[in-house]
C-alpha positions in Angstrom: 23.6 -29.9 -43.6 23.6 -26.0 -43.2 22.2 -24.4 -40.4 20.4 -21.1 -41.0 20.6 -17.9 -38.6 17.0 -18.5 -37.7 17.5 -22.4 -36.4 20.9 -21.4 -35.0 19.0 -18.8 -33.1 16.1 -21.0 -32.1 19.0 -23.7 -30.6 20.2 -21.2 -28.4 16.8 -20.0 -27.3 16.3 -23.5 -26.4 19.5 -24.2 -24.5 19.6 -20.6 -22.7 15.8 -21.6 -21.2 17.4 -25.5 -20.1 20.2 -23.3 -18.4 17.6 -21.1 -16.6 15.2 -23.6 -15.5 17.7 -26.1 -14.1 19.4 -23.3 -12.7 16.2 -22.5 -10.9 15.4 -25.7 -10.0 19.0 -26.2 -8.1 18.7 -22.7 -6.3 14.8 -24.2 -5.3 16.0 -27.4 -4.0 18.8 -25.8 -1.6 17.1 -23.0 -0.4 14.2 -25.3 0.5 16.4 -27.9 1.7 17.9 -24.7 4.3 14.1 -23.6 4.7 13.0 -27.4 5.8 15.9 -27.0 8.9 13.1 -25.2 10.5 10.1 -27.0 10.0 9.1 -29.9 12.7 7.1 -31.9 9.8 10.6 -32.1 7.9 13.1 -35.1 8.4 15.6 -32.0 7.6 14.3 -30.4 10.8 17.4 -29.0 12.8 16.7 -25.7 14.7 20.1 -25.6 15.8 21.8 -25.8 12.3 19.5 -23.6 11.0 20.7 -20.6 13.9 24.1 -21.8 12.3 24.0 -21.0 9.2 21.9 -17.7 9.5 24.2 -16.3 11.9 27.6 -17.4 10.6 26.2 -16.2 7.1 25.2 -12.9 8.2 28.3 -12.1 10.5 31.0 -13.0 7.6 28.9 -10.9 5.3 28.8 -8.4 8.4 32.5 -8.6 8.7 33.0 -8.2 4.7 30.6 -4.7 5.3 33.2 -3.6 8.1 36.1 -4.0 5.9 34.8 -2.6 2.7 33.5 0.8 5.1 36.7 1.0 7.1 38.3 1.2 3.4 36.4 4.2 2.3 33.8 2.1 -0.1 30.5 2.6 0.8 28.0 -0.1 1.1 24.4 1.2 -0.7 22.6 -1.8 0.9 22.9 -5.6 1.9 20.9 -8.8 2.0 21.0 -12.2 3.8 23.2 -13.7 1.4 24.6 -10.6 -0.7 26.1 -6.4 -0.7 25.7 -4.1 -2.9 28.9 -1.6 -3.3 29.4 2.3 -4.6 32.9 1.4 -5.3 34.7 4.5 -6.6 37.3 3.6 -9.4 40.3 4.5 -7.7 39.3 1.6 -5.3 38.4 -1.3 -7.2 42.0 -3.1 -6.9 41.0 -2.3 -2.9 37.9 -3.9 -2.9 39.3 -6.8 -5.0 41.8 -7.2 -2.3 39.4 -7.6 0.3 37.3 -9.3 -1.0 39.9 -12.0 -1.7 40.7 -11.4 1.6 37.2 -12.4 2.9 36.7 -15.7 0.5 39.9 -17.0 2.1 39.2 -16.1 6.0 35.2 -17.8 5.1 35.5 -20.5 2.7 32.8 -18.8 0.8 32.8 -18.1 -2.7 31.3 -14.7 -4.1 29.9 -13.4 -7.4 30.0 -10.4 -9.3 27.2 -8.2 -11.2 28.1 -4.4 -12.5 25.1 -2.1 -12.3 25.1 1.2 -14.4 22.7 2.1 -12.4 20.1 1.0 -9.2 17.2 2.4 -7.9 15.8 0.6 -5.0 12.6 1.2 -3.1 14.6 -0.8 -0.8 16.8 -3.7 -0.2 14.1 -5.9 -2.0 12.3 -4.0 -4.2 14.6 -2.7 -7.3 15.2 -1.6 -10.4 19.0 -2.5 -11.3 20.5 -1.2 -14.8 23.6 -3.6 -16.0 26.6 -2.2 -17.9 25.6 -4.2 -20.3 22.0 -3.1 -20.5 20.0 -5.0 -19.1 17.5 -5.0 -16.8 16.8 -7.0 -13.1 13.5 -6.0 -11.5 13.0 -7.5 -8.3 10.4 -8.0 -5.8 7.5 -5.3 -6.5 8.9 -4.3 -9.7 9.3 -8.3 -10.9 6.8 -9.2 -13.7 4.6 -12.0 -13.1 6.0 -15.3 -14.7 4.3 -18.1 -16.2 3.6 -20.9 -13.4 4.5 -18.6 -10.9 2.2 -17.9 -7.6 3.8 -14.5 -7.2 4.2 -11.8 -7.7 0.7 -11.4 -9.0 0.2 -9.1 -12.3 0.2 -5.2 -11.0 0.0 -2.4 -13.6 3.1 -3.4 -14.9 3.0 -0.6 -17.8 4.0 1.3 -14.6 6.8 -0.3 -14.1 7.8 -0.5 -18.1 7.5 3.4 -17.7 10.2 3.9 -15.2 12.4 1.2 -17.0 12.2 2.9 -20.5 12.6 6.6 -18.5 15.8 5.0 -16.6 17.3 3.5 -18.9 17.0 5.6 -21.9 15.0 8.9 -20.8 11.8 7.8 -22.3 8.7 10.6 -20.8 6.5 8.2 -18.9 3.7 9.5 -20.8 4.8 8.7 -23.7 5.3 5.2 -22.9 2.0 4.6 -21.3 -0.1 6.1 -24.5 2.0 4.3 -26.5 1.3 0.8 -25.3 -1.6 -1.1 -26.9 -1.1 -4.4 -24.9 -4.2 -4.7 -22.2 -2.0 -7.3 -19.8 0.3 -4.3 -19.0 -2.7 -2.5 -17.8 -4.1 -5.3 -15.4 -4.2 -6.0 -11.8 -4.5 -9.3 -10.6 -5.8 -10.4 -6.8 -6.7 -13.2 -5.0 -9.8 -12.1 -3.0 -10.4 -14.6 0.1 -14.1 -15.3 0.0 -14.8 -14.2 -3.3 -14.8 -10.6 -4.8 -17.8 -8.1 -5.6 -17.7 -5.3 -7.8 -19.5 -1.8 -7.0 -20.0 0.6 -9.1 -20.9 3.0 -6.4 -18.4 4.8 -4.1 -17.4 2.9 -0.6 -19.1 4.7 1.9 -17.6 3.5 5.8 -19.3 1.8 8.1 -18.3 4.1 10.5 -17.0 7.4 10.8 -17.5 10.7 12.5 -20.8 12.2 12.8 -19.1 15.6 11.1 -18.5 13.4 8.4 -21.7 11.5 8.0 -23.1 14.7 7.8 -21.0 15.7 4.5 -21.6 12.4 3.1 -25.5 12.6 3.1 -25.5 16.0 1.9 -22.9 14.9 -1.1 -25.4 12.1 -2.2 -28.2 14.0 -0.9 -29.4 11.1 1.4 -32.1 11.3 3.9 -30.1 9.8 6.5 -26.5 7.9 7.4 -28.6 4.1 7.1 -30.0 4.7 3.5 -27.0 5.8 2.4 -24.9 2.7 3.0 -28.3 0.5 1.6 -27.9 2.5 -1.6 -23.7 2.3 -1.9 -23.8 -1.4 -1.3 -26.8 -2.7 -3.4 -26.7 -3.2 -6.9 -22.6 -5.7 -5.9 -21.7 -7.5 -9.0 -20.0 -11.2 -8.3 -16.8 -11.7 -9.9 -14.6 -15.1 -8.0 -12.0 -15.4 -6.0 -9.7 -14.0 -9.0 -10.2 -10.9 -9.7 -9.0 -8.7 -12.5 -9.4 -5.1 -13.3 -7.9 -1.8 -14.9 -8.3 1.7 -13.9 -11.3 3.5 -16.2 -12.3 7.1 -16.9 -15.2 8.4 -14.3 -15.1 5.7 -12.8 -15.7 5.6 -9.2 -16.7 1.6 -8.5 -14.1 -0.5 -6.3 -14.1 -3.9 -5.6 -14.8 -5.7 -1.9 -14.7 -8.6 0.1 -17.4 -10.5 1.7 -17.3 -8.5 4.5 -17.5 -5.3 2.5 -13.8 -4.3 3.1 -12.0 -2.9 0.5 -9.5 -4.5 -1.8 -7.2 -2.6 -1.5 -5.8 0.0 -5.0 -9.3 -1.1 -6.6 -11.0 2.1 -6.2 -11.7 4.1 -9.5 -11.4 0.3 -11.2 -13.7 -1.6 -13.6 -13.5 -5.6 -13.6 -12.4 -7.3 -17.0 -12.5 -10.9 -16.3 -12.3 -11.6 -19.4 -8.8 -9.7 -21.4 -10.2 -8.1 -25.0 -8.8 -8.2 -28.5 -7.8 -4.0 -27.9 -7.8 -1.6 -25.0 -11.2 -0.5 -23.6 -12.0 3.4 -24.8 -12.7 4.0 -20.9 -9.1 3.0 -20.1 -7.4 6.1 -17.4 -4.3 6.8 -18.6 -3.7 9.3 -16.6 -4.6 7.4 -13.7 -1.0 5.1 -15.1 0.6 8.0 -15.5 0.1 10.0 -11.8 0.7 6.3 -10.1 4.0 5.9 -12.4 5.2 9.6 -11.0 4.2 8.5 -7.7 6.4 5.0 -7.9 9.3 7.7 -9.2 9.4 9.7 -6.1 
């Protein structure tokens, strides 16, 4: 029986996700087997074998960090249970070296990943740029996976933008315009209490008298009291989901119960339910400054 290139692709489709989700599920069990050494409900529950492990993990990987300075190799960042090396060429058999070095004098194993290039917001928040091409996005720059809690959907055309721009000079803009898919667009929040939409701007509660001066005149309010009656009547309901994208004029945001703002939702406009095509309303610009912003 012959196998075409379509099956032979849709076998190895099939095997790479097996290798990824028990690959997942092994890293979830040990990590929360370590994370159960300190919690009291756990039969797992050691305190002191949990200091153990955090300490004489972070001072081998403290000691590797010494070494690899002393040598002249600078270390761009490190984790709990990883470094990240600027290694210049000339070097490499020297960081080999000590890094053979180190898995002797610990008994711990290490793995290696080649970036092209990295830009982190910090140690766990990054956009990392393989010789090989491809892409890891982690922490605020992660997409939102299917089944997962978190990270929660957050304009990710934003973060598309600075990938395509990285990786291959793409203009942000052109990106943006370009996309026609409304998920990229979205943000996503759980909203304790429930979530109301206003299509009025959020006035404070409180502020300085200077300032409720300026307000009333702006809205051309009799006083401070009917001002803050008009800004938050007319509250739209949405659930304790709430989903929005960023519309032209717009000046609405969306609050909690107790009429504090969520927060990044002003100049929003709910869509709780996704359309067939993008709204006509749809800021790009709005993408577009916040993508600019992300770069700087």
């Amino acid at each position: 029986m012959t196998t075409t290139i379509t099956e032979r692709i849709a076998e190895l489709e099939k095997e790479y996700n097996r290798l990824i989700t028990d690959s997942n599920s092994k890293k979830l069990t040990t990590n929360g087997s370590f994370g159960k050494l300190g919690s009291p409900y756990s039969i797992l529950y050691a305190p002191t074998e949990l200091v153990e492990v955090t300490l004489t993990g972070q001072l081998s990987l403290l000691m590797l960090i010494e070494r690899m300075e002393l040598a002249g190799i600078p270390v761009v960042s490190a984790n709990t249970d990883g470094i990240v090396l600027k290694c210049p060429h000339d070097r490499e058999w020297l960081a080999d070296e000590i890094i053979t070095w180190w898995e002797h004098a610990t008994g711990f194993g290490t793995e290696e990943t080649r970036y092209k290039a990295l830009y982190s917001r910090d140690v766990n928040n990054y956009i990392a740029i393989g010789e090989d091409a491809s892409v890891k996005l982690k922490g605020a720059f992660a997409p939102a996976g299917a089944g997962l809690t978190w990270p929660n959907p957050t304009v990710e055309i934003c973060t598309d933008a600075m990938v395509a721009y990285y990786k291959d000079g793409v203009p942000i803009e052109q990106t943006i315009r370009s996309c026609t898919d409304i998920r990229k667009f979205v943000s996503v929040r759980a909203v304790k209490g429930g979530g109301w939409y206003s299509d009025r701007p959020p006035i404070p509660k409180k502020t300085s008298k200077k300032r409720m001066v300026a307000l009333c005149e702006q809205y051309r309010a009799a006083s401070y009291d009917d001002l803050l009656t008009w800004a938050n009547s007319n509250l739209n309901y949405l659930g304790k989901i709430v989903r929005w994208y960023y519309a032209i004029g717009s000046v609405g945001y969306i609050r909690y119960q107790s009429g504090n703002l969520v927060p990044c939702s002003e100049g929003c406009y709910p869509l709780m339910e996704l359309p067939d095509a993008l709204p006509d309303d749809i800021n790009f610009q709005w993408y577009i400054d916040n993508t600019v912003s992300m770069l700087l």
